[in-house]
C-alpha positions as CSV (number, residue, x, y, z in Angstrom):
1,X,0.0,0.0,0.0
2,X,1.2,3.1,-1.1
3,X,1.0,5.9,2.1
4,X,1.6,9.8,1.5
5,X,1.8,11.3,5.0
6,X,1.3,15.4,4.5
7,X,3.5,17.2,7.5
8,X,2.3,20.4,7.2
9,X,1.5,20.7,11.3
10,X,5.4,20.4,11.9
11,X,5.7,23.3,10.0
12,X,2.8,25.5,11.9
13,X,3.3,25.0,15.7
14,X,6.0,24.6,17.7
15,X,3.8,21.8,20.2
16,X,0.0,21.5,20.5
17,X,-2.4,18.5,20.5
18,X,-2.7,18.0,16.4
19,X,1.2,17.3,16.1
20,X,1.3,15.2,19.4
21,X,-1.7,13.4,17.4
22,X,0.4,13.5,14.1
23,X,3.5,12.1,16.4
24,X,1.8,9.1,17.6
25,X,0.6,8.0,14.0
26,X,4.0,8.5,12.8
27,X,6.0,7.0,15.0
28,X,3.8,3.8,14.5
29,X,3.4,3.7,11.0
30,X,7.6,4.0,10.1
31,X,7.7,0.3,11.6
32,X,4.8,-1.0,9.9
33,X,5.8,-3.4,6.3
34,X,4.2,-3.7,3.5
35,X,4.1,-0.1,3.6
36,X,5.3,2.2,0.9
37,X,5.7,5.5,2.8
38,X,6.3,9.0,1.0
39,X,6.3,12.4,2.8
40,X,5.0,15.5,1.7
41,X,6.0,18.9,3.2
42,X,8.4,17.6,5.4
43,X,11.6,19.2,7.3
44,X,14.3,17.4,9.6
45,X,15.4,20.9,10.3
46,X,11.7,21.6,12.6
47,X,11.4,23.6,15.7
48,X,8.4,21.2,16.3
49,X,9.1,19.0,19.4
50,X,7.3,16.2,18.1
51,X,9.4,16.3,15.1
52,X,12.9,16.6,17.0
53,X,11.7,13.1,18.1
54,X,11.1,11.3,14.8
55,X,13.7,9.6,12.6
56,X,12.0,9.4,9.0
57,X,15.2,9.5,7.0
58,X,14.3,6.5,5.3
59,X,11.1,7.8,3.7
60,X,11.0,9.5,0.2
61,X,9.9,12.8,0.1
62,X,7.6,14.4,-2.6
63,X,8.7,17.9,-2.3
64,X,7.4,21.0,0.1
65,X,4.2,23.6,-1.0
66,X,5.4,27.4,-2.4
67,X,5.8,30.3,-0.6
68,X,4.1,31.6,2.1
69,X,0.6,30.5,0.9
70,X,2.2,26.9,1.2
71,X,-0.3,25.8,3.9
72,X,-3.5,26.6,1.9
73,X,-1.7,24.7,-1.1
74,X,-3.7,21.2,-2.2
75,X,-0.2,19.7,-4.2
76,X,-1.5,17.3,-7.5
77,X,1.7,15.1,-6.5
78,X,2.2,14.1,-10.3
79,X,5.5,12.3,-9.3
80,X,3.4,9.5,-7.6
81,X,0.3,8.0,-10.6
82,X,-0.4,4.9,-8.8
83,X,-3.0,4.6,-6.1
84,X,-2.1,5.8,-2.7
85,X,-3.8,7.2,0.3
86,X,-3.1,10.6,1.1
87,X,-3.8,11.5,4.8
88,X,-2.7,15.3,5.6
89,X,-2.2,16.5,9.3
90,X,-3.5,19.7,8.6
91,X,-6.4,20.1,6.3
92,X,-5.2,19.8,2.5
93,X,-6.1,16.7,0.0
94,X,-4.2,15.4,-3.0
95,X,-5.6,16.8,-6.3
96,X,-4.4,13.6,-8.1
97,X,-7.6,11.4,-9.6
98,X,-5.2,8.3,-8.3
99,X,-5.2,8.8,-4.9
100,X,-7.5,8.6,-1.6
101,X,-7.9,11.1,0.6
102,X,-8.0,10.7,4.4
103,X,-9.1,14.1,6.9
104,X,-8.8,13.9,10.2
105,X,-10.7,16.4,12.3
106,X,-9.9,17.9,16.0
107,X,-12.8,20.3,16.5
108,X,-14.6,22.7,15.6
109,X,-13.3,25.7,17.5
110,X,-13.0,28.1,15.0
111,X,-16.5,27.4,14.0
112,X,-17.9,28.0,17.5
113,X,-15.7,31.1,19.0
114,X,-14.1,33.3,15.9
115,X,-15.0,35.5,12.8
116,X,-13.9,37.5,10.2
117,X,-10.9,36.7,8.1
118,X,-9.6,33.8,10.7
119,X,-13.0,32.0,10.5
120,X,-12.9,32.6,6.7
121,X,-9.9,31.4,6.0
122,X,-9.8,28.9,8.5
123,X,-13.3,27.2,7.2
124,X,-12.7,27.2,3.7
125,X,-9.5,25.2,3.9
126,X,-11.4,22.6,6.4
127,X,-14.6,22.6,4.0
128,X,-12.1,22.3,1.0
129,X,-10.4,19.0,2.3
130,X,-13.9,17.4,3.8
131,X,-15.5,17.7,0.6
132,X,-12.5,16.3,-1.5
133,X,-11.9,13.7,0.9
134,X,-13.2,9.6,0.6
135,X,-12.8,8.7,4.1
136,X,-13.3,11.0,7.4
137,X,-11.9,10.7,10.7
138,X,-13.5,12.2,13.7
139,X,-11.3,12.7,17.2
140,X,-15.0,12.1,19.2
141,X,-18.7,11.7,18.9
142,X,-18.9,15.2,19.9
143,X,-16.6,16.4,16.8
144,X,-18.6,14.7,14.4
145,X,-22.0,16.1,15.2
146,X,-20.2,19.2,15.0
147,X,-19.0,18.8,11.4
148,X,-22.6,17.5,10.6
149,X,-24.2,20.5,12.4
150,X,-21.8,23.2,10.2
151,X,-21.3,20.7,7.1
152,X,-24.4,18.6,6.2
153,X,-23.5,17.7,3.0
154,X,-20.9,15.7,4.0
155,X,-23.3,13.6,5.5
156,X,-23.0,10.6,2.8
157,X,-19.1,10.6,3.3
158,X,-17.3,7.7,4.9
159,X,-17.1,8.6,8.7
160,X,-15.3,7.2,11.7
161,X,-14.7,8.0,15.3
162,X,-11.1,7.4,16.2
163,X,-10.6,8.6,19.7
164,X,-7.0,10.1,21.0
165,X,-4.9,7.7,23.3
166,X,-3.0,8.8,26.3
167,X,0.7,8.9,26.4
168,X,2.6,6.1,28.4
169,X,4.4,8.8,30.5
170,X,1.5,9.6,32.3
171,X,2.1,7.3,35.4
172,X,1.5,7.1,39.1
173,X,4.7,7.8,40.9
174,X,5.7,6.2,43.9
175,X,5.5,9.2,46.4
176,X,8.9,8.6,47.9
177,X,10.5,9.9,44.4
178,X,8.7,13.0,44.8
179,X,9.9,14.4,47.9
180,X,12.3,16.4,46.8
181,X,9.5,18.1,44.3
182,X,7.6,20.1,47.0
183,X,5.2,23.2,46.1
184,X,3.9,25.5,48.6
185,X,5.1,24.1,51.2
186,X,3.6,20.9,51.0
187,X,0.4,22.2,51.2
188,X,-2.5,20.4,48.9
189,X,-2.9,22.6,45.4
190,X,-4.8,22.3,42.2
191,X,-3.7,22.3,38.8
192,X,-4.5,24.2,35.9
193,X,-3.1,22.7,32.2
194,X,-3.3,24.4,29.2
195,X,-3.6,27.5,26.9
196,X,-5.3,30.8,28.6
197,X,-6.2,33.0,26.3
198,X,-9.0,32.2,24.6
199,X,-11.9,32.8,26.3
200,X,-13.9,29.2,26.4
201,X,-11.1,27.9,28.0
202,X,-12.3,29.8,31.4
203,X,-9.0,30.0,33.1
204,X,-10.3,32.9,35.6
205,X,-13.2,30.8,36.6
206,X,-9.7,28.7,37.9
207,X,-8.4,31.5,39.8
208,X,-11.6,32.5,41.2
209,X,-11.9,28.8,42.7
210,X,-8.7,28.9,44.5
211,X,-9.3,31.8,46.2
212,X,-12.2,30.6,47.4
213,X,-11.3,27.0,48.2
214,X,-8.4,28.5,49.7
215,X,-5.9,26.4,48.3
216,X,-3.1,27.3,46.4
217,X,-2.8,26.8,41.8
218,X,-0.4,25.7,40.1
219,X,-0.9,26.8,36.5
220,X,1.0,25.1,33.7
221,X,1.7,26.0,29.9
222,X,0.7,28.1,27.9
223,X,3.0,31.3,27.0
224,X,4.2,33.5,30.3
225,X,2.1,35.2,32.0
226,X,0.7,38.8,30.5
227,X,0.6,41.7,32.3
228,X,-2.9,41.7,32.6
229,X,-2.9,38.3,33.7
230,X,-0.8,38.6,36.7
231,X,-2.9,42.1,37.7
232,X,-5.7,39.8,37.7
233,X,-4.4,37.0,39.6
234,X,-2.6,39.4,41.9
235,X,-5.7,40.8,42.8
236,X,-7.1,37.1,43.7
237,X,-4.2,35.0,45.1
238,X,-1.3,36.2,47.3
239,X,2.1,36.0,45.8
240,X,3.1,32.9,47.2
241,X,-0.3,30.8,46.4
242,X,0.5,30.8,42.9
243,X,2.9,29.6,40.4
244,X,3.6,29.3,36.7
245,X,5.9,26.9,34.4
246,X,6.2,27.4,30.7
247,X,7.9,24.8,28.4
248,X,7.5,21.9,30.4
249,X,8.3,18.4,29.5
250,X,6.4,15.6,29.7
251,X,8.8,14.2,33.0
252,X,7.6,17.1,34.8
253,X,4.2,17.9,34.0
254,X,3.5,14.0,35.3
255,X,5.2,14.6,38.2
256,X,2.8,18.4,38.7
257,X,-0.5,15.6,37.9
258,X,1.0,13.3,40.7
259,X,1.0,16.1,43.1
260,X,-1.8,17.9,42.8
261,X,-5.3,17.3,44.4
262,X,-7.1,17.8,41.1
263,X,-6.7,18.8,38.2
264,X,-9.4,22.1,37.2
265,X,-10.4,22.2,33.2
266,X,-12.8,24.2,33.2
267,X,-13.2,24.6,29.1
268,X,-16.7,25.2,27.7
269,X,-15.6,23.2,24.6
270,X,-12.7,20.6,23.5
271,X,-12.6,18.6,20.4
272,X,-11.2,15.3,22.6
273,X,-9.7,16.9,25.7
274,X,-6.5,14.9,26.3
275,X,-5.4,16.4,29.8
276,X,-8.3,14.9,31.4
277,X,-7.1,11.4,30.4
278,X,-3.1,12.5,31.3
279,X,-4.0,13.7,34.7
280,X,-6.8,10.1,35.2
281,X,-3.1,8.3,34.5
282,X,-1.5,9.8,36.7
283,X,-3.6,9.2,39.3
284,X,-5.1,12.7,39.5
285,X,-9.0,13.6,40.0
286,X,-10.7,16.0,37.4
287,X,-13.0,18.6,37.5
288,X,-14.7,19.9,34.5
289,X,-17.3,21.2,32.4
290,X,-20.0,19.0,30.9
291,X,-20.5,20.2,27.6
292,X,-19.1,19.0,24.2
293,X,-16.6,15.7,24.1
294,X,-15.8,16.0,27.8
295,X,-18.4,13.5,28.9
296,X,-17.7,11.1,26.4
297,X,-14.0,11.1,27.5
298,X,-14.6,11.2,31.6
299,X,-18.0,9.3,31.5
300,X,-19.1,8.9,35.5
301,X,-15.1,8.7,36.2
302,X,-14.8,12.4,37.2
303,X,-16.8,15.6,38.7
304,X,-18.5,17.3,35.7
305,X,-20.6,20.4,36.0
306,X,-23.0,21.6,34.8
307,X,-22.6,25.0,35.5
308,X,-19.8,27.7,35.0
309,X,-20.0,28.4,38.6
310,X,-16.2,29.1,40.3
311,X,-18.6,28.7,44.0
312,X,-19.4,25.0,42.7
313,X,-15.9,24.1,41.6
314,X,-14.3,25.2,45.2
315,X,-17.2,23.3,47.1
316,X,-15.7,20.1,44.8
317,X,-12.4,20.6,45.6
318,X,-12.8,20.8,49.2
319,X,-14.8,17.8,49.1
320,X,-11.5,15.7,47.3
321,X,-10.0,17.0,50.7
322,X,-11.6,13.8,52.1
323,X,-9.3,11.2,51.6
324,X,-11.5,8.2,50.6
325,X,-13.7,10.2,48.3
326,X,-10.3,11.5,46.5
327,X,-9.3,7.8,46.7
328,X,-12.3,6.3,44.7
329,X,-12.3,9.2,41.8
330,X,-8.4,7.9,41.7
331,X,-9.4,4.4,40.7
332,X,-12.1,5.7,38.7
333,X,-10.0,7.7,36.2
334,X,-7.4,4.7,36.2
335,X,-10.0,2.7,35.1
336,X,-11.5,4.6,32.9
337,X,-7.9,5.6,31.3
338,X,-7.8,1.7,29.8
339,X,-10.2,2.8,26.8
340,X,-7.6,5.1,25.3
341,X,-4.4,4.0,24.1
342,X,-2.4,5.6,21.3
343,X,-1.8,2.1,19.7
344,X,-5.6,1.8,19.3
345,X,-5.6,4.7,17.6
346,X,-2.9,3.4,15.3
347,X,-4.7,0.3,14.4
348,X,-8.0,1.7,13.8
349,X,-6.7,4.6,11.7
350,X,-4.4,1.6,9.5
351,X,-7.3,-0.3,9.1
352,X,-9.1,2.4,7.9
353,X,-6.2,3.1,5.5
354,X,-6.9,-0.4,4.3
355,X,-10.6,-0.3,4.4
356,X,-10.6,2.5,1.7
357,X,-7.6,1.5,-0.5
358,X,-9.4,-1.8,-1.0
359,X,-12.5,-0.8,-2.1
């Protein structure tokens, strides 16, 4: 089976959920055989972590999109006539008649929370690729009603639900290794993963609920904090009840989920969610919003709300205070966890590969 694998996400972020996605395929895929694996818009020379990581130096490449328009670019890859699947990481399809085009799609974000030129632009190039692609892969349930609800006429299309998996280093850690990693002074904390900025994400609903559960946040990711930011947080939390780490690896942001109490995720929307499922591995409770994919990922194996309410969240987190009602969310999420596994993900999205090629 011929397999063109487009790398155009290495190329737009540095990190994020779609290249971590894009990562796990990869790194799978290069040790499949019977595989005949070409790359499209590829570069060794990436400041993408994920990339750093993978060795594909034994994969022809087909070339790289012009200019600076590059990423709206759908190549017609005349160099390859025999039948192939093509299967982008970012939204473009293959304009040549021989080949089959796979999408996968994340969410609908754009859809829901922007406008003007970045929705434009944005929507076109996903509507583009969905329309022009044979087989669809959806990250959740939640994703795909979404691309039904703003795209009905891809309703005929061949869909599939192909959930994320959860990273291996995303452990419980024996607490005796973590003594020497103490924050606030011992004292109990919540954690808060993620981007900030945009609004749906509800980060100050985060800050609100420490101050009034009285324990201390630990926020993680995201760029540093703004100006504005820390005025607001200042104005919440005392100096010393607050913390933030940018740029942190894996190694440590499992040893922050091992720590804290619970983690907060407050999000109005997610297209899959994947901290949830890193901070259930770790043996650390969530709290967060029920709306979009987030119940389909926690099910009954965490605290979801049903209300944007920072008075509701600090109630919750004094209850996980209580040791055997922490204790039996703990097992919960581990349990739960066991549904997700990147090597699922693998399979199902090879089979699918197969599943179209063959028809």
């Amino acid at each position: 089976m011929n397999l063109i694998l487009d790398n155009i996400i290495f190329s737009l972020q540095d990190a994020g959920g779609i290249s971590n996605y894009w990562y796990q395929i990869l790194k799978r895929i290069k040790k499949e055989e019977g595989l005949h694996i070409y790359l499209f818009d590829d570069s060794e020379k990436s400041s993408n972590i994920f990339r750093q990581e993978l060795n594909l130096s034994n994969f022809e490449h087909l070339g790289k999109s012009p200019g600076l328009v590059g990423r709206y670019t759908n190549p017609k890859l005349a160099q390859l006539s025999e039948k192939a699947i093509f299967h982008s990481s970012y939204y473009r399809y293959s304009r040549n008649s021989k080949h089959i085009n796979i999408t996968t799609v994340h969410d609908f974000t754009y859809e829901h929370y922007f406008s003007g030129i970045q929705l434009y632009a944005h929507t076109n190039q996903k509507r583009k690729a969905l329309v022009n692609s044979d087989g669809i892969i959806c990250v959740s349930e939640n994703t795909k009603r979404d691309m039904l609800y703003f795209f009905p006429e891809l309703a005929d299309k061949k869909i599939i639900v192909i959930p994320h998996g959860v990273g291996t280093n995303f452990y419980q850690i024996d607490k005796k290794e973590l003594k020497d990693k103490v924050y606030f002074d011992g004292r109990p904390f919540i954690l808060y993963v993620g981007d900030r900025k945009a609004l749906y994400k509800n980060f100050n609903l985060t800050v609100r609920a420490s101050k009034l559960s009285g324990l201390p946040l630990a926020i993680i990711g995201g760029s540093p904090l703004s100006e504005k930011e820390q005025t607001y947080i200042k104005a919440k939390l005392q100096t010393e009840d607050y913390i933030h780490f940018n740029g942190v690896s894996n190694e440590e942001l499992n040893e922050f989920y091992n720590q804290a109490l619970c983690l907060v995720y407050p999000s109005s929307y997610e297209g899959f969610g994947l901290p949830l499922l890193e901070a259930q591995s770790a043996g650390c409770p969530v709290i967060a919003m029920n709306t979009s994919s987030i119940p389909e990922v926690v099910e009954e194996s965490g605290i979801l709300l049903e209300e944007e309410s920072p008075q509701l969240i600090a109630e919750h987190i004094k209850q996980l205070l209580v040791e055997e009602y922490r204790n039996d969310l703990v097992q919960k999420g581990l349990e739960n966890v066991k549904r997700f596994t990147w090597n699922n993900t693998f399979q199902k999205t090879l089979d699918f590969y197969k599943e179209l090629i063959n028809q």
